[in-house]
VEXTI-242340 format. One record per residue (C-alpha): x, y, z. Coordinates in steps of 0.1 Angstrom, whole numbers, padded with zeros to 4 digits, always signed. Last residue first. Example, Ala and Ser with C-alpha at 12.3 -4.5 7.8 and 13.67 -1.06 7.14 Angstrom:
VEXTI-242340
+0137-0011+0071
+0123-0045+0078
***
This chain:
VEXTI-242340
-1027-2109-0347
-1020-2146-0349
-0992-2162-0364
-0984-2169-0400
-0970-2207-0407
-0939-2224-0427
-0920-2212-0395
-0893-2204-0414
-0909-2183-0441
-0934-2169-0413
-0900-2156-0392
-0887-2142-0428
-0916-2128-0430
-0917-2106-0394
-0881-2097-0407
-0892-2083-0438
-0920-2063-0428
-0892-2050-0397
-0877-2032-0431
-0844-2052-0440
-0816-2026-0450
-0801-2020-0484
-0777-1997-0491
-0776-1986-0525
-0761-1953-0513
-0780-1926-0527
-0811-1945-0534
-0811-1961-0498
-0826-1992-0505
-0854-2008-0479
-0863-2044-0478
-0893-2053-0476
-0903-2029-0511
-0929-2014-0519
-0919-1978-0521
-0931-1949-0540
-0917-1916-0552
-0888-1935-0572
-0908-1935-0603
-0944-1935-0595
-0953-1939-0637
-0931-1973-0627
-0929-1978-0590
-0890-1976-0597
-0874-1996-0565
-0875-2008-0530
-0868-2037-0524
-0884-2078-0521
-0914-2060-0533
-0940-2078-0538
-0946-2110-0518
-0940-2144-0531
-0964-2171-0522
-0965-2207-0533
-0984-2238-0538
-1022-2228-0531
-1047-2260-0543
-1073-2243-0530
-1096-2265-0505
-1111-2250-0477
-1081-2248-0459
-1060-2238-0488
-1087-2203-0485
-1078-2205-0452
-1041-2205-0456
-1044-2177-0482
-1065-2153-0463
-1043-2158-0427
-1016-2146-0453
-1032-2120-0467
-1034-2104-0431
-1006-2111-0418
-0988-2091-0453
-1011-2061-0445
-1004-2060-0411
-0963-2060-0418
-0969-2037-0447
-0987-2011-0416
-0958-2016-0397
-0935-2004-0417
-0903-1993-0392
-0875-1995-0418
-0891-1963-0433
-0894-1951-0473
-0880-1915-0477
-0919-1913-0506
-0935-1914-0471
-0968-1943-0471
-0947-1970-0475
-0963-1992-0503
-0981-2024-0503
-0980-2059-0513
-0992-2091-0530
-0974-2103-0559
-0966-2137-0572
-0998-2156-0553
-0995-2191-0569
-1024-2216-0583
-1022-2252-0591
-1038-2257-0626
-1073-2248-0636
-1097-2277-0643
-1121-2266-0617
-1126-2231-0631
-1153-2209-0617
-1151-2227-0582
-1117-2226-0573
-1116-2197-0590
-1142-2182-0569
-1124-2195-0537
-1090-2178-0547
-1106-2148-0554
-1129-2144-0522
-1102-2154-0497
-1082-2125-0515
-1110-2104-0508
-1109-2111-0474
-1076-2088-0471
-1098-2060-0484
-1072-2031-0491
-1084-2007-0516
-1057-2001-0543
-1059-1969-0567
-1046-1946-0544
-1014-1960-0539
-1004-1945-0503
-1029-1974-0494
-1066-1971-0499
-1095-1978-0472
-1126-2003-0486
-1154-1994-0507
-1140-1970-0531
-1158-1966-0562
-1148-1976-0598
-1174-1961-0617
-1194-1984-0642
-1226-1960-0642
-1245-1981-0616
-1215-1984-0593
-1185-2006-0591
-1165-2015-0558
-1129-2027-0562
-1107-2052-0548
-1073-2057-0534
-1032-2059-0545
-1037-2100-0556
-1015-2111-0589
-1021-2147-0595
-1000-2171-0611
-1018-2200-0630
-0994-2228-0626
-0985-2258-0653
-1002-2246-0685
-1022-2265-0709
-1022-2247-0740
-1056-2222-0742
-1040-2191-0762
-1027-2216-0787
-1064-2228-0791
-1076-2193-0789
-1050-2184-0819
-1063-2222-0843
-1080-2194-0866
-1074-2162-0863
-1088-2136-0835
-1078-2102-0853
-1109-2102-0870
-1130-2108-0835
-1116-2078-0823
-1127-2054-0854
-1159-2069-0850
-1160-2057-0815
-1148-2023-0824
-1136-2004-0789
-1160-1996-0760
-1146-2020-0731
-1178-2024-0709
-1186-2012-0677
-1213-1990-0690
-1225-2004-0721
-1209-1996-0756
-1198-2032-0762
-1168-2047-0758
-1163-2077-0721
-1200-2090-0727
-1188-2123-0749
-1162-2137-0731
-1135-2147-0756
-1128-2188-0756
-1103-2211-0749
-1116-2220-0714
-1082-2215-0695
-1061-2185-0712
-1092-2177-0734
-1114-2175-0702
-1097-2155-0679
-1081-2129-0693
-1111-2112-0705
-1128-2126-0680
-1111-2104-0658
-1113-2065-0658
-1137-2062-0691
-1162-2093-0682
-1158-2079-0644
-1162-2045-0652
-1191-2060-0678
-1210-2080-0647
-1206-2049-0623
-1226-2026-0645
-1249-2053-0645
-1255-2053-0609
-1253-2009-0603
-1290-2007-0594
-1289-2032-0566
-1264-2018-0547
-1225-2009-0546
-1210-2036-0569
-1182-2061-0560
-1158-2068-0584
-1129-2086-0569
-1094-2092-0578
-1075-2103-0601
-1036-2094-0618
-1027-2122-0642
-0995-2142-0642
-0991-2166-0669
-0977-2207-0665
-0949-2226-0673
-0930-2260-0652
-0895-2264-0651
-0872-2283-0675
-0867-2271-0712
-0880-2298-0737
-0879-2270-0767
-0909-2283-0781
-0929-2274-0744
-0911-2242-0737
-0919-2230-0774
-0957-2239-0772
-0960-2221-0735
-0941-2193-0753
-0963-2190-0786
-0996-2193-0763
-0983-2165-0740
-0977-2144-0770
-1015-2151-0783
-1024-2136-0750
-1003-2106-0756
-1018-2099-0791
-1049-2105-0778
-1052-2080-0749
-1032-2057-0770
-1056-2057-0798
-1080-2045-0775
-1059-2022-0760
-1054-2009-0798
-1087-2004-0804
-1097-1986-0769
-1068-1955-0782
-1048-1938-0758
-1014-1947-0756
-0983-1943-0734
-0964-1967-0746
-0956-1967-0713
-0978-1963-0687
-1004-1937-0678
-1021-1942-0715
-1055-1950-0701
-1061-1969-0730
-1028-1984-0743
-1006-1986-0710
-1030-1991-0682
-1056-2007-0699
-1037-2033-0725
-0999-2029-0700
-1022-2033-0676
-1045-2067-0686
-1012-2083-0700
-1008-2087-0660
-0967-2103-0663
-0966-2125-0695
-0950-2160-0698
-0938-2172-0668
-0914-2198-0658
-0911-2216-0630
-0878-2233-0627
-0857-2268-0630
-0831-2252-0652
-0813-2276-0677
-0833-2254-0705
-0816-2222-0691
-0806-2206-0726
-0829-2230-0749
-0856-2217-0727
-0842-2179-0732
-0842-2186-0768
-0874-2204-0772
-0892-2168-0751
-0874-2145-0781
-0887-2163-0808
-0921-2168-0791
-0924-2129-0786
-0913-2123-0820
-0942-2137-0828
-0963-2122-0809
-0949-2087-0816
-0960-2095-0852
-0999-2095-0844
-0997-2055-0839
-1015-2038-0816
-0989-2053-0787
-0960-2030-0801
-0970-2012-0840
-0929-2013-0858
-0918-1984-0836
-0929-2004-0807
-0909-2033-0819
-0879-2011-0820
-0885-1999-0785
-0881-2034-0773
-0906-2044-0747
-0900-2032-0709
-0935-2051-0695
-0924-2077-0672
-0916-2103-0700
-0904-2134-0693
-0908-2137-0658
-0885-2166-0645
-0896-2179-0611
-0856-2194-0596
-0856-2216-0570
-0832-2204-0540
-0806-2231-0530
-0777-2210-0527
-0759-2221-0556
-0790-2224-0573
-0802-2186-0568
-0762-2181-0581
-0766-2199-0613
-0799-2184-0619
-0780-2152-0618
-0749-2163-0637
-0773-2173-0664
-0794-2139-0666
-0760-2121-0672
-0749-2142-0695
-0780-2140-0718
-0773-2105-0716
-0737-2106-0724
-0745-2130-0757
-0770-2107-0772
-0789-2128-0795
-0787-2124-0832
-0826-2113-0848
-0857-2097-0829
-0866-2075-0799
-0841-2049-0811
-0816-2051-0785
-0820-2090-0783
-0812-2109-0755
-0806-2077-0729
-0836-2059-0749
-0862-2088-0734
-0857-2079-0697
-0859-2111-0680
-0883-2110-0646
-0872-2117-0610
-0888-2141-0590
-0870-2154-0559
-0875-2186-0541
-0866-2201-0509
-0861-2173-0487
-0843-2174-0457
-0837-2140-0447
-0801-2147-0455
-0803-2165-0486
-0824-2133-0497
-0797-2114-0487
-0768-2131-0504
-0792-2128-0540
-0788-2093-0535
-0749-2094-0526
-0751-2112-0558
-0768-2091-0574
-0753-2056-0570
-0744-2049-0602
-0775-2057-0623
-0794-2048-0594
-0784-2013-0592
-0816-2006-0571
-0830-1979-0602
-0796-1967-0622
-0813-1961-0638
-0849-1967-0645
-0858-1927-0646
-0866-1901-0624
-0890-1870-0631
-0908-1877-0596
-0940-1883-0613
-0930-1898-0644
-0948-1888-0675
-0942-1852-0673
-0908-1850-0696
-0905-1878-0717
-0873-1900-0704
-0895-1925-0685
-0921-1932-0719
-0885-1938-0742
-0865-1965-0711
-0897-1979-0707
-0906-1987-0742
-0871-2002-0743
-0839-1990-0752
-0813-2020-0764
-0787-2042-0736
-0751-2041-0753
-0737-2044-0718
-0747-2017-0702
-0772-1995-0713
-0798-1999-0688
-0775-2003-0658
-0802-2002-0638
-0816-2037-0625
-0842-2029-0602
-0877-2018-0616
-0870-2026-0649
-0855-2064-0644
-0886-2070-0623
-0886-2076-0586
-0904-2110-0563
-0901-2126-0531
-0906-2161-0519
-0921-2188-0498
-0930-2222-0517
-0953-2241-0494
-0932-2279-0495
-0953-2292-0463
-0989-2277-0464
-0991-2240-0448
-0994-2234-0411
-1022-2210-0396
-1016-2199-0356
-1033-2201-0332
-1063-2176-0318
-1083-2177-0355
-1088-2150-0373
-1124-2137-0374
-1147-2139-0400
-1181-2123-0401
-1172-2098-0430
-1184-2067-0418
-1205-2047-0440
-1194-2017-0459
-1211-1987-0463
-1203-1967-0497
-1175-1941-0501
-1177-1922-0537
-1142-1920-0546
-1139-1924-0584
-1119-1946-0605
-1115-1938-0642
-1082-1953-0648
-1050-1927-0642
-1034-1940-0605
-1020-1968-0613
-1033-2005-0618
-1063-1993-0626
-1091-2020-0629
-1075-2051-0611
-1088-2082-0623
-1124-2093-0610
-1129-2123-0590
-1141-2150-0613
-1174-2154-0629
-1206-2173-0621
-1225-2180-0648
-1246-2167-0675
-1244-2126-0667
-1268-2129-0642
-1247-2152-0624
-1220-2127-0615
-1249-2105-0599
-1260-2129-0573
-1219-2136-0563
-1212-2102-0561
-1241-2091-0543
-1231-2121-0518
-1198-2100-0516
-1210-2074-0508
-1225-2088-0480
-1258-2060-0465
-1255-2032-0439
-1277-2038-0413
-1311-2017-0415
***
């Protein structure tokens, strides 16, 4: 018999569990969460690129994204605090290669030589993220001046070149100090989370940018308090459940600060999704909590203002920490915060994941050198189209990761396999604008090389390849083919 659409499992399944959901957010965003490789026949998808090429609407944003961990370095320069990151990377056994964030690409050095390349390739954006214990040291009280400086000569020089600046305001290197004091499982963090996000508005408020709040609060919840393969490096359901809200209700003190504070620029939250597809008939509701767990979570208090209610229980699939211990910490007046209007939804697309009957994360599809990502290009067309469909009312979308890593930790120029990778999102995302998706910008992960976090420096993502030693950087041919898209403002056939 012919293999049958996982997708229209998906779909089927999703509305037994009271309506149809979104694509599913990326379960393991490392190697570490409880995926399994049991390969499962897959069906073809019917859709073939077309012969011509695909343009994008007039005024497509093209960019390239980094975070201020991954590249910067320099991590005590400057009066800049220790961070979670800084602590989980100097504990022997936690990073794979033993390496650290310093000095990482040297960004904080080499920046504007950095931003003179991405003026070169033509890029018209660049997202980099703020690292929080630059501004304040101990994620609370008198700013640090230097670091504030830093972050203003950079937007400066992105302007002076004409690149728009996509501000992440926290890309997961919290203040060690407010770790000490509880991190995410505490409701405090959130606060000082709003603090520190009206400072950094008040800092660029004559900047026309896009600002976002929270980088995938789903792994540093899973990834960082449950599976405990990230820093803080915790292991406790309860506190990734108090994570999840804590980080959420942080998002909802930003979005309020950036909109009292007047700041220019447009706000919004980027959340890693992806589909949930299950394996066969038998594994359906198993697939409706991993994709209550992995995205409505996220989801639906960020644009519905409510909790979904299938995401804790003690079902397979489902997140098994205290229900009624989450639904104390959600106060009064929080999902309303949590629900402000937003400007973009950012959306963080690596590939999907098959679920079996037990809740396993099976692989359906072929991994990258990341073991944990499945490449399904078509997926992306599936995401963008279910929240097209799941949430009418949601704002303009953007893609602010989507990549792949070298498959030799030496990195090559000659990365052929990232260029068919990034063709084939591409195609995905003009068709999925073609069939109505209000799509606005792309910005592909990595613009270089850098510290793949738990991966240290053993992995590579980025187009543009750094020489550790060095800091040379040279354009992989990825990043040449892009740059010829970028221009173009369309992807060209296969």
């Amino acid at each position: 018999m012919p293999a049958r659409d996982p997708r229209l499992d998906r779909r089927a399944v999703l509305q037994l569990g009271g309506g149809v959901a979104a694509a599913g957010i990326l379960a393991a965003c490392t190697s570490g969460g409880p995926v399994t490789s049991t390969p499962t026949p897959t069906a073809p998808t019917g859709w073939q690129p077309p012969a011509e090429p695909m343009a994008f609407p007039a005024g497509f944003v093209w960019g390239a994204a980094t975070s201020s961990f991954q590249v910067e370095g320099s991590t005590t320069a400057d009066g800049r605090g220790q961070s979670i990151w800084d602590t989980f990377a100097a504990t022997p056994g936690r990073i794979s290669d033993g390496s650290t964030g310093d000095p990482a690409a040297d960004h904080y050095r080499l920046w504007e030589s950095d931003l003179d390349l991405i003026a070169d390739l033509g890029l018209a954006a660049y997202r980099f993220s703020v690292a929080w214990p630059r501004i304040q040291p101990t994620g609370s009280g008198a700013v640090n001046q230097p670091g504030v400086d830093f972050y203003r000569r950079l937007v400066d020089g992105l302007l002076a070149r004409g690149i728009h600046p996509a501000i992440t305001l926290y890309h997961w290197d919290l203040p060690q100090a407010l770790q000490d004091a509880g991190g995410w499982a505490v409701r405090e963090t959130a606060d000082r989370f709003g603090e520190y996000a009206a400072i950094m508005f008040d800092a660029l408020r004559d900047v026309d940018a896009t600002w976002l709040t929270i980088n995938e609060p789903k792994t540093t919840a899973y990834v960082g308090h449950r599976w405990g393969v990230h820093a803080p490096g915790i292991t406790d359901d309860d506190q990734a459940a108090a994570a999840i809200h804590h980080q959420l209700l942080a998002h909802g003190r930003a979005v309020q600060a950036f909109r009292a504070g007047g700041a220019a620029g447009q706000i919004g939250i980027a959340l890693n999704l992806l589909p949930v597809y299950p394996t066969n008939r038998e594994s359906d509701r198993a697939a409706v909590y991993t994709d209550a767990v992995e995205n409505r979570m996220f989801l639906d208090p960020v644009l519905l203002g409510r909790y979904p209610s299938d995401a804790i229980g003690s079902e397979p699939g489902q997140l098994p920490a205290d229900a009624g211990a989450f639904a104390d910490l959600v106060l009064d007046g929080d999902l309303d915060v949590i629900a402000a209007p937003l400007d973009v939804l950012a959306v963080q697309y690596y590939g999907v994941t098959g679920v079996d009957q037990f809740a396993n994360q099976v692989d359906l599809y072929p991994t990258s050198a990341a073991v944990w990502q499945q490449v399904h290009p078509e997926g992306l067309y599936d995401l963008l189209i279910d929240l097209l469909i799941d949430y009418p009312d949601a704002p303009p979308l953007l893609i602010t990761e989507n990549g792949i890593p070298d498959r030799t930790p030496e990195g090559t120029t000659d990365d052929v396999e990232r260029l068919e990778f990034l063709r084939a999102h591409l195609q995905q995302a003009a068709r999925a604008i073609a069939d109505g998706v209000e799509l606005v910008g792309y910005y592909a992960w990595s613009l270089l090389d850098n510290f793949e976090w738990a991966e240290g420096m053993s992995q590579r993502w980025g187009l543009v390849h750094v020489d550790f030693a060095t800091q040379e950087r040279t354009p992989k041919a990825s990043m040449e083919w892009y740059s010829a898209v970028v221009r173009a403002n369309e992807v060209p056939p296969s």
